[in-house]
N, C-alpha and C positions, 0 to 999 in steps of 0.2 A: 276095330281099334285103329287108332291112327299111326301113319307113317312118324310121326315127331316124338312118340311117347318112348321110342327106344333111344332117342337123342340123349348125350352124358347132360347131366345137370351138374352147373357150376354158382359159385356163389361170387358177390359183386368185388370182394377180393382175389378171387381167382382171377377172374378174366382180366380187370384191371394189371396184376402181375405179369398177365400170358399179354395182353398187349404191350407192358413194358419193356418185358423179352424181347416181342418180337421186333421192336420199333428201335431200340438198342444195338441188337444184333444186326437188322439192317443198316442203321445208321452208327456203326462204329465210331466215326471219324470226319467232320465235314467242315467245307470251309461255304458260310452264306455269307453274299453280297445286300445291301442293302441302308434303309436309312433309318436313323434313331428315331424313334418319337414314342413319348409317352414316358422319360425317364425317371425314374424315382431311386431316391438314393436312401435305400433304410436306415435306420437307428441301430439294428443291428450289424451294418460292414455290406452287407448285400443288395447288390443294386439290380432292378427290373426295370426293363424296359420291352420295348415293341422294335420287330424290325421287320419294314416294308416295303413292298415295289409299287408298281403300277396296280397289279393285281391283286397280291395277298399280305397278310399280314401274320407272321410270326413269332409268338412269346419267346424273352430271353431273358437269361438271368446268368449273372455274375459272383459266384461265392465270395464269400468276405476274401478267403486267403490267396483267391485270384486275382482279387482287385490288388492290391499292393503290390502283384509283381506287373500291371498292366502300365506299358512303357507310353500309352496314350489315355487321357481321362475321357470318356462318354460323355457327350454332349448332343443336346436334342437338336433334329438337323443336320448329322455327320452321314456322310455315307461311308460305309465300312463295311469292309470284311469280318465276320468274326469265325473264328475256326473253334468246334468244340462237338459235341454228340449231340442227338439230338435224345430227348429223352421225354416221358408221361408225368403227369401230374393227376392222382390217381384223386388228391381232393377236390379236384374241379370236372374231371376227364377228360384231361388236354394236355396237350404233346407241346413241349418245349423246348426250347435249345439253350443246356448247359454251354457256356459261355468261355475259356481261358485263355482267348485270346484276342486281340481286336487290333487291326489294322487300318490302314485308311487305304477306302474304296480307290483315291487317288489322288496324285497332288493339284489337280484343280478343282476338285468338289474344295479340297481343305485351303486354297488359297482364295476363292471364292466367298468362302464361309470367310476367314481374315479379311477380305476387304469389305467385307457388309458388316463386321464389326468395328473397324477403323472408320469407316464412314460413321457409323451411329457415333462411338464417340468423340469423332470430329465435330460430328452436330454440336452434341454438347458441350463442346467449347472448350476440351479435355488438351486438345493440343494446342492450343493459340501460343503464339510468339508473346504475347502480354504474358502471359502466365508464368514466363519463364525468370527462372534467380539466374542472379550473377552469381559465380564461386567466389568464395570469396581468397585474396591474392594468396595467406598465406594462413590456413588452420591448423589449431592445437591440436585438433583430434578429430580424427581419419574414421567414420563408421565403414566397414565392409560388410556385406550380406551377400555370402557364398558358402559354396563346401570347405568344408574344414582341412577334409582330408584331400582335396587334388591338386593340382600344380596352378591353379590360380592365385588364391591367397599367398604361397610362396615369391610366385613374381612381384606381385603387388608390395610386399613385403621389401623382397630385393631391392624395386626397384624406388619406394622410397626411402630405402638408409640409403643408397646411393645417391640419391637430389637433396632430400631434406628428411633426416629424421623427426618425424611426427609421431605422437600418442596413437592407437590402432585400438577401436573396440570392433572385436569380430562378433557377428550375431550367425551362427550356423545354420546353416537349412538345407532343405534337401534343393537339388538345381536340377531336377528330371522326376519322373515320376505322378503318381495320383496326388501324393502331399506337397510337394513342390510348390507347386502354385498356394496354397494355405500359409505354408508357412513363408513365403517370400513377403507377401501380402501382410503377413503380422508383423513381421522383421519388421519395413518399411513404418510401420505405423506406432511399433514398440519404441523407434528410435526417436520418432518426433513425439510420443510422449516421454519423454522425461526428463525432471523436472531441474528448471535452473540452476537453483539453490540444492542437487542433490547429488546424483553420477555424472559426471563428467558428459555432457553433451556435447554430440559431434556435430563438426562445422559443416562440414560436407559427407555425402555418404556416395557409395560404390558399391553398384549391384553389377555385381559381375557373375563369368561363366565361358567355360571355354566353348570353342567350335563345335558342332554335330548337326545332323540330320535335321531337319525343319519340324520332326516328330520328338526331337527331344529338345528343342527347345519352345514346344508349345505352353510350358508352364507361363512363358515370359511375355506369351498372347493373351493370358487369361484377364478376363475384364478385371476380375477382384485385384489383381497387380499392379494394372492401368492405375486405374482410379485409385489407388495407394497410392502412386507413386506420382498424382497428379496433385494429391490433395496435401503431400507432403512440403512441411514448412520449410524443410532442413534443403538446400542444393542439393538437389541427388545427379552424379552421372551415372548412365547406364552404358555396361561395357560388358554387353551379351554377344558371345559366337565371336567371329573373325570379322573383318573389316566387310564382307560381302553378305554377310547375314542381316538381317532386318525385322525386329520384331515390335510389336505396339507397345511395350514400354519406353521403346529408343524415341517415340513422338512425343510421349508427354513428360520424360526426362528432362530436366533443364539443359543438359550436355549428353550429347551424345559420342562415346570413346569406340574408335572400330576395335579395339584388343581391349584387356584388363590391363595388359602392362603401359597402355596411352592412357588410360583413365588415372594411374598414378601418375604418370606426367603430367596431367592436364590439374590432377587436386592440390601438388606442389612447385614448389621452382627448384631451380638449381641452385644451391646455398653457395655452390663457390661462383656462378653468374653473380649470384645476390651481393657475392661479399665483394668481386671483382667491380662489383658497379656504384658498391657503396665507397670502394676508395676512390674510384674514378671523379665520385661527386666531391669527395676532397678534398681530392686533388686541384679539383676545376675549382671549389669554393672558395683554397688557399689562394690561387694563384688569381681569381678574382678580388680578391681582398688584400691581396700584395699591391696588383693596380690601381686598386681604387686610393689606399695607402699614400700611393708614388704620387699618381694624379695629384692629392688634396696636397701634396707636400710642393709641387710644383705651383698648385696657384697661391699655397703661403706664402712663397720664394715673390712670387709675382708683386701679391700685396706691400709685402713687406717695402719692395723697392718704390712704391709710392707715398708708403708714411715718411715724416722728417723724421728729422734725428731728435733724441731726447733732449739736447741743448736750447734746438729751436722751438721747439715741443711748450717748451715750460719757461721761455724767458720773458714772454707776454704777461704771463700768469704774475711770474714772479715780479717783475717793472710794478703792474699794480696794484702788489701787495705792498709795494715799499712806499707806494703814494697812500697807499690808505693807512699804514700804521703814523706815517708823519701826520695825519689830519687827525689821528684819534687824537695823539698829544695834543694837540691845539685845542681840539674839541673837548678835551678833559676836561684842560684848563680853562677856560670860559664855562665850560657849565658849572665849576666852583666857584667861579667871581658872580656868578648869577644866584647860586644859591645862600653866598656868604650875603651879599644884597640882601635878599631875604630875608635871613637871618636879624639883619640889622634893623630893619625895617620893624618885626614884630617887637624884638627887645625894646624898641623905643616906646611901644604901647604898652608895657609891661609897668608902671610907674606903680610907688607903693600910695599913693594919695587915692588914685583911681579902684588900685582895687579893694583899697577900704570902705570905697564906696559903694563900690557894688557888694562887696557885705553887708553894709548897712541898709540897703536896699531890698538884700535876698533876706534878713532875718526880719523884717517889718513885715513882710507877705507871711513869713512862717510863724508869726506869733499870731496875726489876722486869723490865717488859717484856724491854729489852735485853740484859738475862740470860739468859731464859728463850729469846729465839731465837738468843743466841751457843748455848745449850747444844743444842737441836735444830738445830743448821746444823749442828754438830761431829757428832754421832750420824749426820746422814745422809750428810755428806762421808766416815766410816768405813764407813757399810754400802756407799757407793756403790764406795769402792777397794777392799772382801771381792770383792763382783761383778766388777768387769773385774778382778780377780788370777785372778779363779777362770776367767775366759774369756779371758786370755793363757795360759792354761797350757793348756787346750784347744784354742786356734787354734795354737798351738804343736807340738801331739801329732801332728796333721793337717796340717802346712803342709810344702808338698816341700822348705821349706829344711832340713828335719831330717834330711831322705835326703841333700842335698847337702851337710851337714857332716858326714857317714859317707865320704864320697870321692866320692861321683856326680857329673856334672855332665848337664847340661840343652842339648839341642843342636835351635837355632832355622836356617831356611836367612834367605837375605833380606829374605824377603817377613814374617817372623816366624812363619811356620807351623815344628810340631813335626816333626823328623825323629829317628822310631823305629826305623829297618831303616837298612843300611846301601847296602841297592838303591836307597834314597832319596836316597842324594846323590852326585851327578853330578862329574867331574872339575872342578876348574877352581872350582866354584860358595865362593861365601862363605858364611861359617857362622859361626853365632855361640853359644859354649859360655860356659854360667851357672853358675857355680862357687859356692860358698857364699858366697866372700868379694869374688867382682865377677865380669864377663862379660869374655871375651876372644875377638875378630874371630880367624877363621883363615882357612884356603883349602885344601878338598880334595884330596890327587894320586890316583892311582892306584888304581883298585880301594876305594876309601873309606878307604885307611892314609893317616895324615900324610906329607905329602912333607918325605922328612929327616929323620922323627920319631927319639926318641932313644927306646934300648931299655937294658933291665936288665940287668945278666949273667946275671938267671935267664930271660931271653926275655922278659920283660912290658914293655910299653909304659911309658913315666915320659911325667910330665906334662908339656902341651906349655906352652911357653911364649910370651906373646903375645908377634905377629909371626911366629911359624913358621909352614909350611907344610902341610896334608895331602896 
């Protein structure tokens, strides 16, 4: 019998357990150094990743309720400490290190890592001087995107009712943390959507955040922020940490403010500077309009001493109005001696011998005349009665009363329509016959013969007389 058949037998969940004990128990507690890669961020809150050196490579994982309180987000490429247990994974059968805390391996892997991102979106043209808005001098409404709850919003607050009170819409977000970055990055994008005509749109916006560690304000590095705040329509300043802090949203911001409380100073003025400057211009505007006043009144004064006087002014004018109204008289007069002339002149042609003459002369033409058109009236009243003679005798030759003076007559039913056949007219019906010399009503009988009609001795029908019957 063999040496191994006295060996315990265990089943693939045992041992799996009995190594997780033991792999547990040795590793209570550890902190590993190393670099992310391979991160994945689940659906369900739990993030996996690899973390590796030169030599090996180590599974890790990060429970949902650990990721929310992690004060740095995992990024592929980070070197980092992460401190947590090491533990099994009994569906694969492999050892892995639960995860609840993570650190940076150091501040030049992580400043390192920030300049290879600022260079990339330098490339892309994220930070250019063209890209940048002007503030505008003096806005209605002040967007801020901070904490709600810490002493930023408060100064910023302060310190525009003390310069200029403006309209303030705050968008909250977290300023630290795994969501941080998500929701700064929406804030940013939520403000430049909306819409004209609907919530009041802020003129300028303030992404602010007080001073801390380079670890907590890593949200303010995260590219999704950048390029929010790059692609934003609205003037945004950023007024992240204290004046010595420096993060990649402060490049592609149009203004960069080193505090929150300079970022209010920089989105308004001073309304009593404003107001002191607006009377200033008043001032200066009166007192330039007072001179200029004086000035024109002075070269009045000037003018004035080179016009004459009203006397000399108008005594030319008037001299030769008094020579021209003496010449009208004169002028008057002579042209009534000229026209009385005139006068005389026709009167003398005016004789009664003469114009009886010319009467006698005008009613000899108008009796000629009246001659001459009794004689052409007469001419054309005969040519006109040759023509209708000639066209009575041919509406005559053609006209059916010529047939009805031969014996015919002309047979209409009631309606006035022509009945030619004698299938045409029905018993009983009225009928009216056109005879040359007038029309006479009848009434059809039998077969279309007159009822009662009177007959010839030779058989032929004699004419009916009105009032009979057919």
């Amino acid at each position: 019998m063999s040496d191994h058949a006295n060996l315990p037998e265990f089943s693939v969940s045992e041992i799996s357990a009995a190594l997780k004990r033991t792999v547990e128990d040795a590793f209570p507690y550890v902190r590993v150094r190393g670099e992310i890669s391979g991160l994945k961020f689940h659906s369900s809150g739990h993030v996996y990743f690899d973390l590796k050196d030169e030599k090996s490579v180590i599974n890790a994982v990060i429970w949902k309720m650990a990721v929310r309180a992690l004060k740095i987000r995992p990024e592929a490429g980070l070197e980092v400490v992460c401190t947590g247990r090491v533990s099994t994974y009994g569906g694969s059968s492999r050892y892995q290190l639960i995860v609840e805390q993570v650190e940076l391996a150091g501040l030049g892997a992580l400043m390192a890592m920030l300049e290879e991102r600022k260079k990339k979106l330098a490339g892309e043209g994220l930070f250019d001087a063209s890209r940048k808005k002007k503030l505008p001098y003096l806005p209605e409404v002040v967007g801020v995107i901070t904490s709600p709850t810490g002493a930023v919003i408060r100064d910023i607050m302060h310190r525009l009712q003390d310069r200029f009170p403006r309209r303030v819409l705050l968008w909250p977000v977290a300023v630290q943390g795994d969501k941080a970055a998500a929701e700064v990055a929406a804030a940013i994008r939520g403000f430049g959507s909306f819409p004209r005509d609907g919530l009041p749109r802020p003129d300028v916006l303030i992404v602010a955040r007080g001073g801390g560690s380079i670890e907590d304000l890593m949200a303010f590095n995260d590219e999704a922020v950048v390029r929010a705040a790059a692609e934003c329509e609205i003037p945004l300043i950023s007024a992240v940490g204290h004046e010595t802090d420096t993060t990649l949203i402060d490049f592609a911001a149009d203004v960069r403010a080193p505090t929150p409380t300079a970022a209010a100073e920089m989105a308004v003025p001073v309304r009593a500077d404003l107001i002191g400057q607006t009377l200033d211009f008043e001032r200066r505007m009166l007192r330039c309009f007072s001179l200029g006043m004086e000035r024109r009144r002075e070269v009045l004064r000037h003018l004035s001493r080179a016009l004459p006087r009203a006397d000399q002014l108008f005594a030319q004018p008037r001299q030769r109005f008094d020579v021209a109204s003496e010449r009208l008289g004169n002028a008057l007069r002579r042209n009534v001696d000229l026209h009385r002339r005139g006068f005389i002149a026709v009167a003398a042609q005016l004789r009664p011998q003469g114009l009886k003459n010319r009467l006698g002369q005008a009613g000899e033409r108008v009796a000629a005349a009246s001659a001459r058109l009794e004689r052409v009236h007469s001419v054309s009243l005969s040519e006109a009665a040759r023509k209708l003679e000639a066209l009575v005798r041919i509406l005559d030759s053609v006209s059916y009363r010529a047939v009805l003076a031969r014996g015919f007559a002309l047979v209409r039913g009631a309606d006035g329509s022509f009945r030619r056949q004698a299938a045409q007219i029905g018993r009983g019906e009225t009928l009216l016959l056109t005879f040359a010399d007038g029309a006479v009503p009848v009434i059809a009988g039998e077969g279309g013969r007159p009822a009662g009609a009177k007959h010839h001795p030779s058989g032929k029908k004699g004419p009916a007389k009105q009032g009979d019957l057919f």
